[in-house]
GUDO-367606 format. One record per residue (C-alpha): x, y, z. Coordinates in steps of 0.02 Angstrom, whole numbers, plus 50000, padded with zeros to 5 digits. Layout:
XYZ
...
***
This chain:
500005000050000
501535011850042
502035009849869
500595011649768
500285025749863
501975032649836
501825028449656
500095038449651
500715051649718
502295052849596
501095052149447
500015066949510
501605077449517
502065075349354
500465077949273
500065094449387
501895100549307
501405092549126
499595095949132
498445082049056
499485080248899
500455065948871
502235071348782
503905066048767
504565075748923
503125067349035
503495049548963
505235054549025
504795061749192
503595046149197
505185032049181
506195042849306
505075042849434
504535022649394
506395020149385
506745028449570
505205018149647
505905002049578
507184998949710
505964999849861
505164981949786
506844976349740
507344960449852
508154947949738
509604948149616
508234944449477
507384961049539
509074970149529
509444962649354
507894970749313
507744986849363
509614989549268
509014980849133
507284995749108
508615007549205
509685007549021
508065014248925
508175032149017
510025038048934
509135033548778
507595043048825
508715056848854
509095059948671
506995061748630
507215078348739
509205085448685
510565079948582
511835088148646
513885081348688
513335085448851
511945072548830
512865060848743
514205059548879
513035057049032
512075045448932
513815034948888
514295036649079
512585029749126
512555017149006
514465010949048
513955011249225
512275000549203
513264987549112
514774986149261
513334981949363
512544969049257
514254960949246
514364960349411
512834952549441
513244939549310
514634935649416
513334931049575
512214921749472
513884910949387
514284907849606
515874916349561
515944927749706
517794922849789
518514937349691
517534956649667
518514965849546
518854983249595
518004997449499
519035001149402
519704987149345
517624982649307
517434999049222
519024993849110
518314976949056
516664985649013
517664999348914
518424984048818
516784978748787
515914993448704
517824996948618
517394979148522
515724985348462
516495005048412
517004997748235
515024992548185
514265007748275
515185019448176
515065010648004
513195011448057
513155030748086
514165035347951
513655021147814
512145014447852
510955023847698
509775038747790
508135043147751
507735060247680
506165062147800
505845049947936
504695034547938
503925040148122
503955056148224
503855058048408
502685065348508
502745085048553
503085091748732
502115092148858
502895107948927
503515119248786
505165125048739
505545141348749
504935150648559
504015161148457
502285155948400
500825160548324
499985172348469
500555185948588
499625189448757
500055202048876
502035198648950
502035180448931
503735184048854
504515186649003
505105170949031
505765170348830
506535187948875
507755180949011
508235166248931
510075166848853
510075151548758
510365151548572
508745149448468
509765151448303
511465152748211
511915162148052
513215161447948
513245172547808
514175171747640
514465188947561
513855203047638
513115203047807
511995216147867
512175230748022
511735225448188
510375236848201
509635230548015
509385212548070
507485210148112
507255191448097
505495189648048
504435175848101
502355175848121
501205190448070
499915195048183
498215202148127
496905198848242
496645206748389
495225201148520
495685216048674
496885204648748
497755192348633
498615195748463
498565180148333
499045173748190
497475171348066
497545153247986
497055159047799
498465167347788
499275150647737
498255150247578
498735167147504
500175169747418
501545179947450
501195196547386
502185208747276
504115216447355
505175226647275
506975224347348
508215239947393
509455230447277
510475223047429
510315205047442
511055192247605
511435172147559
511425165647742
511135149847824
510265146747993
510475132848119
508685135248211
508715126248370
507255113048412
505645122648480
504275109148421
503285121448321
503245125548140
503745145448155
505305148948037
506185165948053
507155174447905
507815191347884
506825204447831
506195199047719
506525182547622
506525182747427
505835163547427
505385147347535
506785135647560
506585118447550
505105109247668
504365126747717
503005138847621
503055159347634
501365164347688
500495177747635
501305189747748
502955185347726
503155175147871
503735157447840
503195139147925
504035123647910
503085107547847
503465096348006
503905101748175
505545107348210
505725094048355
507735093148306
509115104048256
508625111248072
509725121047940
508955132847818
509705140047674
508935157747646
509135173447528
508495190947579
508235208247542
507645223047624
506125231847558
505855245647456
504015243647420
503025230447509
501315225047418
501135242847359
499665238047321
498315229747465
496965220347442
495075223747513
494905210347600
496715213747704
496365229547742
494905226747823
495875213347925
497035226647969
496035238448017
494885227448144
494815230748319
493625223448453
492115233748507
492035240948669
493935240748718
495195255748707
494015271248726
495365285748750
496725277448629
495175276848485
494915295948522
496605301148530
496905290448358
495385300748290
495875316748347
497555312648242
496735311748091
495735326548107
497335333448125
498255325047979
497105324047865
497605315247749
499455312447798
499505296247864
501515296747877
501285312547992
500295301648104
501625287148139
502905302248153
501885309848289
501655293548379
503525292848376
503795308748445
502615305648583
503405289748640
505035296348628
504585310248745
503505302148874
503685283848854
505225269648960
505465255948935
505635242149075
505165225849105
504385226049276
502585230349210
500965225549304
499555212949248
498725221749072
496795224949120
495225226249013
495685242448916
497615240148919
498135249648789
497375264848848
498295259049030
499745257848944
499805276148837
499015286748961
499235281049132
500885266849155
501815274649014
503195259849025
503395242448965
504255230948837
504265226848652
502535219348666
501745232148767
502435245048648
502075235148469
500085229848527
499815247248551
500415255748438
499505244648302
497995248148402
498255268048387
498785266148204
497295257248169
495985269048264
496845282548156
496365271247989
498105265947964
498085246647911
499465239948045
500025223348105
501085215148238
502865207248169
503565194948292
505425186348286
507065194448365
508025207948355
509965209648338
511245194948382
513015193048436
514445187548330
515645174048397
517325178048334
517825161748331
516915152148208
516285168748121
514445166648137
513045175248214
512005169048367
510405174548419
509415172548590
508065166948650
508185185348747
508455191748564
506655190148535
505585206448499
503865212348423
503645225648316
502425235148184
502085236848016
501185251547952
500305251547780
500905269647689
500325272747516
501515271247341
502675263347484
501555247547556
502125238947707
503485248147813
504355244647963
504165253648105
504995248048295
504135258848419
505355249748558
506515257248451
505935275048483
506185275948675
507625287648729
509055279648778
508875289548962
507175280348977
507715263948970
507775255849137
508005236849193
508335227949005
509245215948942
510065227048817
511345216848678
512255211548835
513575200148759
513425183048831
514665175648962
514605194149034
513805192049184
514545174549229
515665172349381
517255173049281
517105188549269
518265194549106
518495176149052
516465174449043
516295180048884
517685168848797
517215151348893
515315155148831
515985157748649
517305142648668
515825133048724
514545138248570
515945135548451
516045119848515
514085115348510
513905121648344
515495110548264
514345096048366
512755102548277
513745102448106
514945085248122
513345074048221
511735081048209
512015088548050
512185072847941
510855069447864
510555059847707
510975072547583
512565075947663
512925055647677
512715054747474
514055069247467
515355062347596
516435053947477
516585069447347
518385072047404
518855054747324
518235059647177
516135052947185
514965068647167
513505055947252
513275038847300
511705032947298
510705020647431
511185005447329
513145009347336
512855014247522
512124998147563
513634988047476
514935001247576
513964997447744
513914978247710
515774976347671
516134988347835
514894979547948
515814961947887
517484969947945
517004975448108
516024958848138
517544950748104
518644962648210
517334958048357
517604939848343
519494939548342
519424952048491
518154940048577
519114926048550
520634933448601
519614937448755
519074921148783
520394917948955
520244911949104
519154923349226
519814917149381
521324932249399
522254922749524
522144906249408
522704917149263
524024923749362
524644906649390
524454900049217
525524914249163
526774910749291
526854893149224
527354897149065
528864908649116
529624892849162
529474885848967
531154893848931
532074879349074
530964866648998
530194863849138
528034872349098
526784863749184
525864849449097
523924853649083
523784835749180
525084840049340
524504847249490
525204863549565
526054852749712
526554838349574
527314851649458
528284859349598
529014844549647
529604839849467
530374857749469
531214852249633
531864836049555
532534842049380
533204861949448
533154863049658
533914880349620
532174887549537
530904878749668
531624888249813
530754905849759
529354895549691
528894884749827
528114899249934
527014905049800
526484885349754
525754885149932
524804901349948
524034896949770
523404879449849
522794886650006
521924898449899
521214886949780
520754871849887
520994880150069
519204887250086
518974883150288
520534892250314
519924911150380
520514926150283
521074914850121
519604919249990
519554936550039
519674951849909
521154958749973
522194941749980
521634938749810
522244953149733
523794952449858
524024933949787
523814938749589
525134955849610
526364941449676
526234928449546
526344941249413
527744948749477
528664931249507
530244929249382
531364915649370
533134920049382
534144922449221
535674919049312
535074899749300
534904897149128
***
């Protein structure tokens, strides 16, 4: 009863963390906990046997969630470890417990072990033929990864904001764009409901709409770390859809499968010079909607505006510009939003973040009868010096607004952007990473040593797929080799290191007794006098033959003859099968040499 109501109560600990969604973190959490209950109805070596045995499915599990070195090497030290015990307890079952190896001379035999299979493992990463898309996928999260997606509510970024892990790498070739140009663009937002900013699902069916480029272009690459949704980012803005993704109708792109793994992109892009110059009825509308009933004073100030402008609806952003700039900080301690927060926001709190800043400002546009959106992604990025790329943070990421102008289209417009620089309080402001670590001046090189490192890991491991297999003999001289060719290059390699296995296994095949090794070996020293022991003679019958033929040599070997006895056959004799006479016995019969002097 203790235990199923420990076990109960385990369960309901995960799931209130998880929620009532089953994913591949809570199948995780749910073989952790399973795995630490185990032990409490473990009694017998069978049980033991057992729980190591399902114990060796959790390093594995551990790649469903990251597949980092970092992973990789726990999951090897788990795995080596599981295996020493298993030996061990193969040694119990066998009644061979006179002599426990120490650890690390366990932990070496099970090193010799894996060693032998190392030849076949690697022939199977690097030869075995890949699939271009995979026969199965896994289950999402439970608990999502930190990411943009397709809505914005009031600051649930915080927790993106003050996260400083990497959620992409660039690497350009050519020409790379300013800091303070790179808006990486991923989901539109259109609707607005008073409290929560989405992304409308027909957008997927429209095509990408006319852009004019400035006449710059940037051929980049991005390494987009896993996030289990579909939302791509690009630079603003990309010229097509790579590969497995389609450009919306606002620009934004979205992969065709989850991006539950690490994911390269090959992208071109080009800032705007006009942006669908041209809108359609039906968008405008879109981007002009706002929910009844919410945002009095912000609606009257926006028409006010345009009594005031006229026409001009560039004066109008300007003067929403101005007006930030003068009045509005930015910070990111902020209180809850409340039914009219935008008008909270302009005319009373005055202070927030990107989102705060972005939602409301599309709201004014729009009461003024300015189509606007909300452009999520991130902002900026640091470049590591030493690999020559571009990382950008989770922290990175940012909201921001596009404004529909006439003869001009869609335009860009950052009203985060606007805030003078003696307003901005408590930000994460491009702080390089590694700056605040406990290093102090060294913080910033370990974190780039260490993201150097991960990406080279991302690129040589988790980067091989199956187009880069077909291409990883072009050095010899083959552009491609197809499945066919890889399936003869894996069978011939896989025959190899079968082979290699069974001549290390039989060269393995000794005697697992240490101490009767030990002796064997000391036997055949004596093959140089003539004088080895027959496979027939016992130890006391072969010393006493030594005695006969050389009395000179059984003098130093006569001591050892009896301690091996009394260890073999001895066993009433107290203190004789112990570990530490054992090992004391085996470092004297190895180190036992007849002397030259009597050849």
């Amino acid at each position: 009863m203790l235990r199923l109501l420990l076990t109960l109560l385990v369960v309901a600990a995960i799931l209130s963390v998880s929620g009532v969604r089953f994913g591949r973190d809570t199948g995780c959490a749910l073989l952790a906990a399973m795995l630490a209950i185990k032990p409490s109805e473990t009694a017998k070596l069978r049980d033991a046997r057992s729980l190591i045995g399902f114990a060796l499915f959790a390093p594995f599990a551990t790649f469903l969630l990251d597949q980092g070195p970092l992973s990789l090497t726990l999951g090897l030290a788990a795995a080596i470890g599981a295996l020493a015990a298993l030996q061990r307890f193969a040694d119990l079952e066998a009644g061979d417990a006179k002599f426990n190896l120490p650890l690390r001379s366990r932990l070496r035999s099970v090193m010799q072990l894996v060693l032998i299979g190392l030849p076949l493992a690697l022939a199977t990463f690097w030869l075995f033929p890949r699939l271009a898309s995979p026969m199965w996928g896994v289950p999402d999260r439970a608990i999502a990864k930190p990411g943009l997606s397709d809505s914005m509510r009031p600051n649930d970024w915080l927790d993106l904001m003050i996260d400083d892990t990497p959620a992409l790498r660039a690497r350009f070739f050519g020409a790379v764009p300013r800091q303070d140009q790179m808006y990486w663009r991923g989901p539109t937002l259109w609707r607005f409901d008073g409290e929560e900013w989405t992304q409308p699902l027909w957008i997927r069916g429209l095509e990408a709409p006319e852009a004019q480029s400035a006449g710059i272009q940037w051929d980049y690459e991005l390494e987009i770390e896993p996030t289990d949704r579909r939302q791509l980012v690009a630079l603003d803005l990309p010229l097509h859809a790579p590969a497995d993704s389609e450009l919306l109708g606002d620009y934004s792109l979205r992969a065709a499968r989850p991006l539950s793994s690490l994911t390269r992109w090959r992208m071109q892009s080009a800032p705007p010079l006009r942006h669908e110059p041209k809108l359609k009825v039906m968008l405008r509308q879109v981007a002009l909607d706002l929910p009844d009933g919410f945002n009095p004073r912000t609606l009257a100030l926006a028409r006010q505006w345009r009594r005031d402008a006229g026409s001009d609806d560039a004066a109008i952003v300007r003067r929403a510009l101005e007006w930030i700039r003068a009045e509005f900080a930015y910070t990111l301690d902020t209180p809850p939003w409340g039914r009219n927060a935008v008008d909270e926001f302009l005319f009373e709190t005055k202070a927030g973040f990107c989102q705060h800043f972005s939602s409301s400002f599309v709201v004014l546009m729009r009461g003024a009868g300015i189509p606007a959106r909300v452009v999520t992604g991130y902002a900026g990025g640091y470049r590591n010096p030493l690999g020559d790329y571009w990382i950008v943070r989770q922290s990175d990421a940012h909201a921001w607004a596009e404004v529909w102008l006439p003869d001009r289209g869609w335009v860009r417009v950052d009203p985060t952007a606007a805030v003078a620089p003696e307003r901005i309080y408590d930000t994460l402001q491009d702080r390089a990473p590694g700056s605040d670590s406990v290093l102090g001046d060294f913080g910033m090189p370990a974190w780039n040593v260490r993201d150097w490192m991960r990406r080279n890991w991302n690129d040589l491991v988790l980067g091989f797929n199956a187009d880069r297999q077909s291409r990883m003999f072009k050095p010899l001289g083959l552009d491609r080799v197809d499945g066919q060719q890889l399936a003869i290059l894996f069978s011939i390699a896989a025959v190899l290191a079968l082979l290699w296995m069974t001549w290390l296994s039989a060269r393995g095949q000794r005697e697992p007794d240490p101490v009767l090794r030990a002796w064997h070996q000391l036997a055949s020293r004596y093959r140089k006098f003539g004088l080895d022991r027959m496979p027939h003679e016992t130890a006391t019958d072969w010393l006493e033959r030594v005695a006969r033929t050389r009395p000179e040599l059984a003098q130093d070997l006569r001591e050892l003859s009896h301690r091996f006895v009394n260890w073999r056959y001895a066993q009433h004799q107290p203190g004789t099968r112990n570990a530490r006479a054992a090992r004391g016995l085996v470092h004297a019969l190895r180190g036992h040499r007849p002397k030259r002097s009597h050849l």
